[in-house]
N, C-alpha and C positions, 0 to 999 in steps of 0.2 A: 838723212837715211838712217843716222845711226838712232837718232833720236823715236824713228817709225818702230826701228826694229825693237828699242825695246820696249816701248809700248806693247807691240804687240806681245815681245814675250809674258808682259807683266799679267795681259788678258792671257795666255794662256794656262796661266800658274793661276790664276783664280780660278780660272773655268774647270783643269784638272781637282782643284781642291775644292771646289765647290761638288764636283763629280766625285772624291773619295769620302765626302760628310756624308753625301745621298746613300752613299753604298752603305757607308756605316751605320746611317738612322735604320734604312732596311733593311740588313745587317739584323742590328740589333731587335728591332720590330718581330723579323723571322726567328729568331731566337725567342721573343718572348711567345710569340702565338706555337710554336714548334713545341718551344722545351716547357718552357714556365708556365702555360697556361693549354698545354694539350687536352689534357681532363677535362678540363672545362667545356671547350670547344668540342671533344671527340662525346663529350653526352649530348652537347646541343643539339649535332650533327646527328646521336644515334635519336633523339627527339622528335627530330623532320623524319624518320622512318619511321618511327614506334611510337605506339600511344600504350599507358599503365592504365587497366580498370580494375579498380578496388572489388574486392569480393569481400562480401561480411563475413567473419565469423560464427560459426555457430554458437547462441550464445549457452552458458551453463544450461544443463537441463535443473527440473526443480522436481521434487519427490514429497511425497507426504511419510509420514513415519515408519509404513510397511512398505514403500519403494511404488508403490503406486503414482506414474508419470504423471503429473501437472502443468507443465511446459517443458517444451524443447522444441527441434528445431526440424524445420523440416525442408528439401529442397525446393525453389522458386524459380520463376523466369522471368530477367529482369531483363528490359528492352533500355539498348545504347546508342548514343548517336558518337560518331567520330568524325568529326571537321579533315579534310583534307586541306592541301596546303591554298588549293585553290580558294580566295578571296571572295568572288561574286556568291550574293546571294537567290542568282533566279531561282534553285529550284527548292528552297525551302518554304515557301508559302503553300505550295500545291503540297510540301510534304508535310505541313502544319495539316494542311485539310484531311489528309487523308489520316494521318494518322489521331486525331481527334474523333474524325469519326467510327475509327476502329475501338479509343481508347474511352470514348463518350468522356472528353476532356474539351476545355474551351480551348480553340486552334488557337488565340492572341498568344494563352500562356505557351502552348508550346512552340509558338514562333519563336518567342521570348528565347526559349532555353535552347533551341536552336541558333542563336543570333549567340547567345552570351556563348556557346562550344564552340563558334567559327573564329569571336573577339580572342579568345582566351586560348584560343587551339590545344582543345583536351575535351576527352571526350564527357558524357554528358547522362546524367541517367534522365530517362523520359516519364519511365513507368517501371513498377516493380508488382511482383507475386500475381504475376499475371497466370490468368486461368488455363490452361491446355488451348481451349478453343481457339483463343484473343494467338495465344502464342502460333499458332500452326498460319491463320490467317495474316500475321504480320511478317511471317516468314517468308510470304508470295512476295514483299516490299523492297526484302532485301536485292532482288534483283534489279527493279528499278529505280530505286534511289541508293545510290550508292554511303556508304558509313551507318546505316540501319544494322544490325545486330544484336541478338541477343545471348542471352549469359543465365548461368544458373550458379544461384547463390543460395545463402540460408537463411531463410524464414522462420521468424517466431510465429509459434503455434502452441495453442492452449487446446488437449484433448475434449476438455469439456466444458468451455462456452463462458458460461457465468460465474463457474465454480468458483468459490472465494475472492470473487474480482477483487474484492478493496483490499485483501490480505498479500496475494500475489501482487496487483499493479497492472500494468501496461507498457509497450514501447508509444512510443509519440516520436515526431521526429523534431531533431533537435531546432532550437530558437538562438538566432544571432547573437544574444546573450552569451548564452551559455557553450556557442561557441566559440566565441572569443575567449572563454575562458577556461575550452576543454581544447582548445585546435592542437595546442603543443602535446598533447596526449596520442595524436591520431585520429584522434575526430576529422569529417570533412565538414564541409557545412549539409550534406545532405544524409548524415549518417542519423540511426534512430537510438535513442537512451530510452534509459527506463523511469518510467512515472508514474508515481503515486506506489505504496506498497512498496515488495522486497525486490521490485525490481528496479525502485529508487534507490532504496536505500544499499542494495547489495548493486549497483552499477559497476563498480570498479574489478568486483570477482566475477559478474555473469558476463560481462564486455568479451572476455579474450580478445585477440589479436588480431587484426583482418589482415586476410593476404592480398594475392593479386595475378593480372596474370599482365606480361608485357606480348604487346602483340607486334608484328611486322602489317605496316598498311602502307599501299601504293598514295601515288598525289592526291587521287578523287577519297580518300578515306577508305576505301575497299581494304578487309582482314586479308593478307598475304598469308600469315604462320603464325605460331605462336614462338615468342622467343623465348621468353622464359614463364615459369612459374613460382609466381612468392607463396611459399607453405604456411597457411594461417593456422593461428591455436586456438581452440576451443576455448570456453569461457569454465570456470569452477561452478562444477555443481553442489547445488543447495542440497540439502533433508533436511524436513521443518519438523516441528512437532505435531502439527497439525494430522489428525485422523480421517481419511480421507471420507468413510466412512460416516460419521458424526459430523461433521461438515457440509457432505450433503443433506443430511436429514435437518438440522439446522438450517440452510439456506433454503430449502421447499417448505419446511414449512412457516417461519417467517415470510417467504413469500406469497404463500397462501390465506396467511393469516387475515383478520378484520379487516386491516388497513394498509397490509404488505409493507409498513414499512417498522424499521426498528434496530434491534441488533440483540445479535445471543451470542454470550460468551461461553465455552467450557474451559474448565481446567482443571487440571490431575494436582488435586491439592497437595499430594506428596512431594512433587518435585519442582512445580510452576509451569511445567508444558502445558501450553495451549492448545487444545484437543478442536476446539472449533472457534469461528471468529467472523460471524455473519453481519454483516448489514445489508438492508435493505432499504430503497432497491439497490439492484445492484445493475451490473453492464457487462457485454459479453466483450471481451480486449481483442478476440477476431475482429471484429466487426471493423474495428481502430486501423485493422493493416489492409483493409479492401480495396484492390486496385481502382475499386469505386470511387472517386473522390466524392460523389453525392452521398453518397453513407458515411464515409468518413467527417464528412462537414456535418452530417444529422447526428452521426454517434457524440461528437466534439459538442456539440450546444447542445443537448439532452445528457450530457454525459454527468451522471451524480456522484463529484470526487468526493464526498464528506464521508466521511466513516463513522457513522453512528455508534458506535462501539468504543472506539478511541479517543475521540474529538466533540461528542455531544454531553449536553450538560443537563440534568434534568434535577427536579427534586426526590431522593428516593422512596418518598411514601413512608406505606409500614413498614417496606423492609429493612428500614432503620430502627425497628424498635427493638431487635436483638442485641444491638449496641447499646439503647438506652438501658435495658432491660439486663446488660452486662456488668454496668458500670453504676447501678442500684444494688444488684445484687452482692457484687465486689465490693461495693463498698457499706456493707450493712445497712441501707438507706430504704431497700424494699424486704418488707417481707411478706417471703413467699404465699406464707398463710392468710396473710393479712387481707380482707374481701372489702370491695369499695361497692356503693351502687350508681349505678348509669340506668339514667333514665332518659338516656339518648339524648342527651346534652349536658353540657357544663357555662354556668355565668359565670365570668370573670367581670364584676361590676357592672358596668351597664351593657354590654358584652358575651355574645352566646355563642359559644363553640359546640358544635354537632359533633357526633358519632357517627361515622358513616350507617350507621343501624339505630334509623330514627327510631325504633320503638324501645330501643335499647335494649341492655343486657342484663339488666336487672342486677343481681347479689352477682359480683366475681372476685376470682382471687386470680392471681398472676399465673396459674399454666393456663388458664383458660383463659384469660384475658389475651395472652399471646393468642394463642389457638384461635379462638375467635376477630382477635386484632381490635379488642376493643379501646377505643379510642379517649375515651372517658376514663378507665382507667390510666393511660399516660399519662393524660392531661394531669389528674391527680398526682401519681407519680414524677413527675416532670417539676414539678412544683414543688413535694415533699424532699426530690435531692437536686433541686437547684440547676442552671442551666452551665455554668461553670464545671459542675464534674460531667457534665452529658457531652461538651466540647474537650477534654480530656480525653477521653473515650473515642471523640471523634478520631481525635490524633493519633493514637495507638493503635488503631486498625488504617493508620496510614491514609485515610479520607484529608483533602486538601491537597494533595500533591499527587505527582505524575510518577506512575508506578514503574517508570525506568525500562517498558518495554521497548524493544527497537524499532520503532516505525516512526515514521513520521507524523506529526500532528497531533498525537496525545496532547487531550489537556488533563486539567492536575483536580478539575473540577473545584469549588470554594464549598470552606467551614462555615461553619455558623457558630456564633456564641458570644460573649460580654467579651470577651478578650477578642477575634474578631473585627466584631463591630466596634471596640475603643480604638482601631485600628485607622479605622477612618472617622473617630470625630465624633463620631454617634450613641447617641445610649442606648441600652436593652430594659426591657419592660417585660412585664410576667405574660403578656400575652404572646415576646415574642417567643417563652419559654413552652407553651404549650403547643406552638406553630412547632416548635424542634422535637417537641415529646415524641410527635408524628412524623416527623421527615418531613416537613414542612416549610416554609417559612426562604428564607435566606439561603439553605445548605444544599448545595448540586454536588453530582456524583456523573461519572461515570459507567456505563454499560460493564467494561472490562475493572473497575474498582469496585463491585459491585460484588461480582465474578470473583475478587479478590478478598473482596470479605467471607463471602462463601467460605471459599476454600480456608481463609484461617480458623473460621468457625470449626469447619471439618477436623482442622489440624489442631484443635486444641491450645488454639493462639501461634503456631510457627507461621512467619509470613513467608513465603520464596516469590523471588520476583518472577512475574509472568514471563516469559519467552517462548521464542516460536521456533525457532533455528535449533536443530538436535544437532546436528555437523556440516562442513563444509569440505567437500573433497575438491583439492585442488589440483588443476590440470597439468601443474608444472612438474608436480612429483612429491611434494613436498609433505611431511606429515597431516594426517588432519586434524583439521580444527575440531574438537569435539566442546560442547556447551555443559559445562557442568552447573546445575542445581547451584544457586545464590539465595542463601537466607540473608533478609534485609530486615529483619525485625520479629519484637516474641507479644503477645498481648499475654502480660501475667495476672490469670486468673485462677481464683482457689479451685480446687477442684469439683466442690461443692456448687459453685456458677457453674461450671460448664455441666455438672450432669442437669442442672436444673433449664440449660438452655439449651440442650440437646431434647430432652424428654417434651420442654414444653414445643421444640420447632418438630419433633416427631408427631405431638396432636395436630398440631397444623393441619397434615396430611392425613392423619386417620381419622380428626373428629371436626376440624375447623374447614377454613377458606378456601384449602388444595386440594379436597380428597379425591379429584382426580389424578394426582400426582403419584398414586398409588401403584403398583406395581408390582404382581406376584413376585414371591424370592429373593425382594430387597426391603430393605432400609430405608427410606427414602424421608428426609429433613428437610424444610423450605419454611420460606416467609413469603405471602403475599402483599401486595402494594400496588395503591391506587391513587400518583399521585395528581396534584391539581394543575391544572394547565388552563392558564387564564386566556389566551390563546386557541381553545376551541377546548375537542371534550379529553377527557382527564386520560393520561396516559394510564397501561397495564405493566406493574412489573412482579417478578417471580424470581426469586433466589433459591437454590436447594445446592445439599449433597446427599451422597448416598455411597451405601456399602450393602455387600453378602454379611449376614448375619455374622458376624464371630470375626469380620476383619476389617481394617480401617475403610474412611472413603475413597475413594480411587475417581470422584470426579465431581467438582462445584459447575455450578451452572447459575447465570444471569440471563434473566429473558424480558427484552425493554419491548412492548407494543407498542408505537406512540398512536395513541389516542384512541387507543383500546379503549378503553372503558375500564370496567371490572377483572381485574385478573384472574379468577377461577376458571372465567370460560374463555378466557384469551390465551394468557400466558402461561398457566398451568401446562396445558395440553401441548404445548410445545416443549418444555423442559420437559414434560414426561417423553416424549418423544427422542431428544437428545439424550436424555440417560439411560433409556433403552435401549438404544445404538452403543452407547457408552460399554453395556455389557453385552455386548456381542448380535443386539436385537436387527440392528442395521447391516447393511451392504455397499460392498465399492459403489461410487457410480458408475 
């Protein structure tokens, strides 16, 4: 008996202490879910009630130099799906259909996006910057399928269409890439950035902040209340240099032009602002945010990102021979007086280089030679000072390299010359020297380098680097950014060059190639150029500046037609056009 009882004692004292561990693990267990880890759990818990939908920010508005709006933002109605807690998927199929057919989207995809907001339990965007119509009609849905709702957010919107696409940009929405490598920023995966242009390259000041708003929803996903609202911040607005002005006339009529496509640069040789900056064709960036995704997939594979202006390379023609015609004169290698004859050809050995004016030009001396752009005499010239001081020259009006503007995809265009080409291996020959005499041969340029000689020409050799951006006002409060004037180099030449390369690029216009370039009340300077495109017919190009009699230039201009032909009756008439607007000849659009 004795030996019963204490057995049984012994099971009891286990069984109690087996009984105070329990209490203590959950005990301590309530301790942690209570004290240590409440937060955690009290968000879970507010999670099963409330869903967060992101609201975009409006992004920076953009202005041209006299405040004339270019982008900004405008209110939307975006359509939401909210998963309830219930699991089954019957009625998302019928709500695929229907709403596809409201949204002329394929139902798989938005079953899809249905299925991943029920996996994921968070709500879901379906469709955005939907039209009034689409909106008032999907608003009947919300009754019968419960977690349907919609939201208004902020849309980008360009007031007018096409205006400087490739300058401004585009939103796109963003690519897995690049979300992975912006998500820590705030990014979602379905959030849109900017592309191509300044609203690439300025993504980081046009972004601001998105808000949000927290909502109270029942089991089936149905909105109960709004719980809270997160306050989003505007993005920092742009002012460019850009004329809004001159811009338009620039872009229609490059549009209109022979072949519609090309690019024209201006710019205010005093300072480097960029007054205009067209290529063509171009794209309307609405088109890009259409609740349509069939326009949007036609905009996307029709969509022409190259900016002929920036990023295209061509040969400049004649209007490389103020350079040559620089860097002769500088150097006591031509003179002026000095008359050659063209008989609308030149033999180099067994070897015949034309004049574009096969009958030739008979007895000339170098104003006229420019002014008529005769070719025969460079050839000559080109010869007499060597192609080593014409690559010289190249260099000091900054040809070969990328003129430091901020956009994306400048290229730097390539030199020509014996130093060059030793570069790679190669030797130079007197014929390639007569190919350079012309802007021929090896030497590509850019539209906006182009644009860039102009204007040094204007400026008596000061170069200031091109820019587009005049300030940046920022949404935080903070002082503004204002872009001051960057001189990046001087072409030193006697003074004696430049009156002789002013006067002789003034006949241009009153006696030679451009005298459509003419223009009561101005000044107007340019070179013609036509150069060779083995590739089809010969591109059109036109460089000028111009001023009011008695005071500096106040505007260079580059005008590329590709495959224009002749530039008097291409690309003249559009630079005339542009510097017309330039002084006040033009209108907003």
């Amino acid at each position: 008996m004795i030996r019963d009882h204490s057995a049984l004692q012994g099971r009891l004292r286990f069984l109690w202490t087996l009984i105070w561990l329990s209490g203590v693990v959950l005990g301590l267990r309530l301790f942690q879910l209570q004290i240590l880890q409440s937060s955690r759990y009290k968000l879970a818990a507010e999670r099963n009630r409330s869903q967060i939908i992101p609201q975009a920010a409006p992004r920076g508005r953009i202005y041209d130099r006299n405040g004339v709006l270019l982008a900004t933002s405008v209110p939307a109605f975006t359509l939401i799906y909210i998963p309830g807690k219930r699991r089954d998927n019957v009625d998302l199929r019928p709500l695929a259909r229907e709403l596809a057919r409201e949204l002329k989207q394929d139902p798989r995809g938005l079953y899809a996006k249905l299925q991943q907001a029920v996996r994921q339990e968070t709500a879901v965007r379906l469709a955005e910057n939907l039209p009034r119509a689409t909106m008032f009609r999907l608003s009947e849905l919300k009754s019968i399928y419960p977690g349907i709702d919609l939201i208004v957010e902020a849309r980008r919107y360009y007031p007018f269409g096409r205006f400087a696409s490739h300058l401004i940009g585009y939103l796109g929405r963003i690519d897995p890439r690049s979300w992975e490598r912006l998500r820590g920023k705030g990014y979602r995966p379905d959030s849109r950035i900017g592309r191509l242009g300044l609203e690439g390259v300025f993504e980081n000041e046009l972004r601001g902040r998105d808000g949000g708003i927290r909502l109270e929803v029942d089991a089936r996903g149905r909105i109960k209340r709004i719980l809270e609202r997160i306050d989003w911040r505007a993005g920092d607005d742009l002012h460019l240099t850009i004329d809004a002005s001159i811009q338009k006339v620039a872009d229609e009529a490059l549009r209109n032009s022979k072949t519609g496509r090309g690019a024209v640069v201006a710019i205010d040789p005093r300072t480097g602002d960029i007054l205009a900056l067209s290529s063509q064709p171009d794209f309307d960036p609405n088109a890009l945010l259409s609740p349509d995704p069939r326009v949007v997939i036609k905009q996307v594979r029709d969509l022409p990102e190259f900016d002929y202006a920036i990023s295209g390379n061509y040969p400049p023609g004649s209007t490389f021979k103020p350079i040559v015609a620089a860097a002769g004169l500088n150097e006591g290698l031509i003179d002026p007086d000095e008359s050659v004859y063209c008989p609308g050809y030149f033999d180099l050995g067994h070897r015949r280089f034309l004049c574009w004016q096969h009958s030739g030009h008979h007895e000339i001396s170098f104003l006229m030679g420019l002014a008529q752009s005769c070719d025969v005499y460079f050839y000559k010239m080109g010869l007499k000072m060597g192609a080593g001081v014409i690559e010289r020259y190249e260099r000091e009006f900054h040809l070969g390299r990328k003129t430091g503007v901020i956009l994306a995809g400048e290229s730097g265009g390539r030199l020509s010359g014996p130093a060059a080409r030793a570069e790679s291996g190669r030797a130079w020959y007197d014929g390639d020297t007569l190919n350079l005499a012309i802007g021929q041969g090896s030497l590509l340029v850019t539209p906006l380098q182009m644009a860039l000689v102009a204007a040094t020409l204007a400026n008596h050799g000061v170069i200031w680097r091109p820019h587009c951006i005049k300030r940046i006002v920022y949404a935080d409060g903070r002082p503004d950014y204002v872009q001051s004037p960057e001189k990046v180099g001087f072409v030193q030449l006697k003074d004696s060059t430049w009156s002789l390369l002013w006067r002789a690029m003034g006949l241009v216009v009153t006696d030679g190639t451009a005298h459509q370039a003419q223009i009561p009340g101005l000044e107007v300077r340019g070179k013609t150029g036509t150069a060779q495109n083995p590739r089809g017919e010969d591109h059109a190009w036109f460089i000028a500046f111009a001023n009011r009699p008695g005071r500096p230039p106040s505007v260079a201009v580059a005008v590329l037609v590709m495959n224009g032909g002749h530039a008097s009756g291409v690309a003249v008439p559009i630079a005339r056009q542009v510097i017309a607007a330039a002084f006040g000849e033009g209108r907003t659009p």
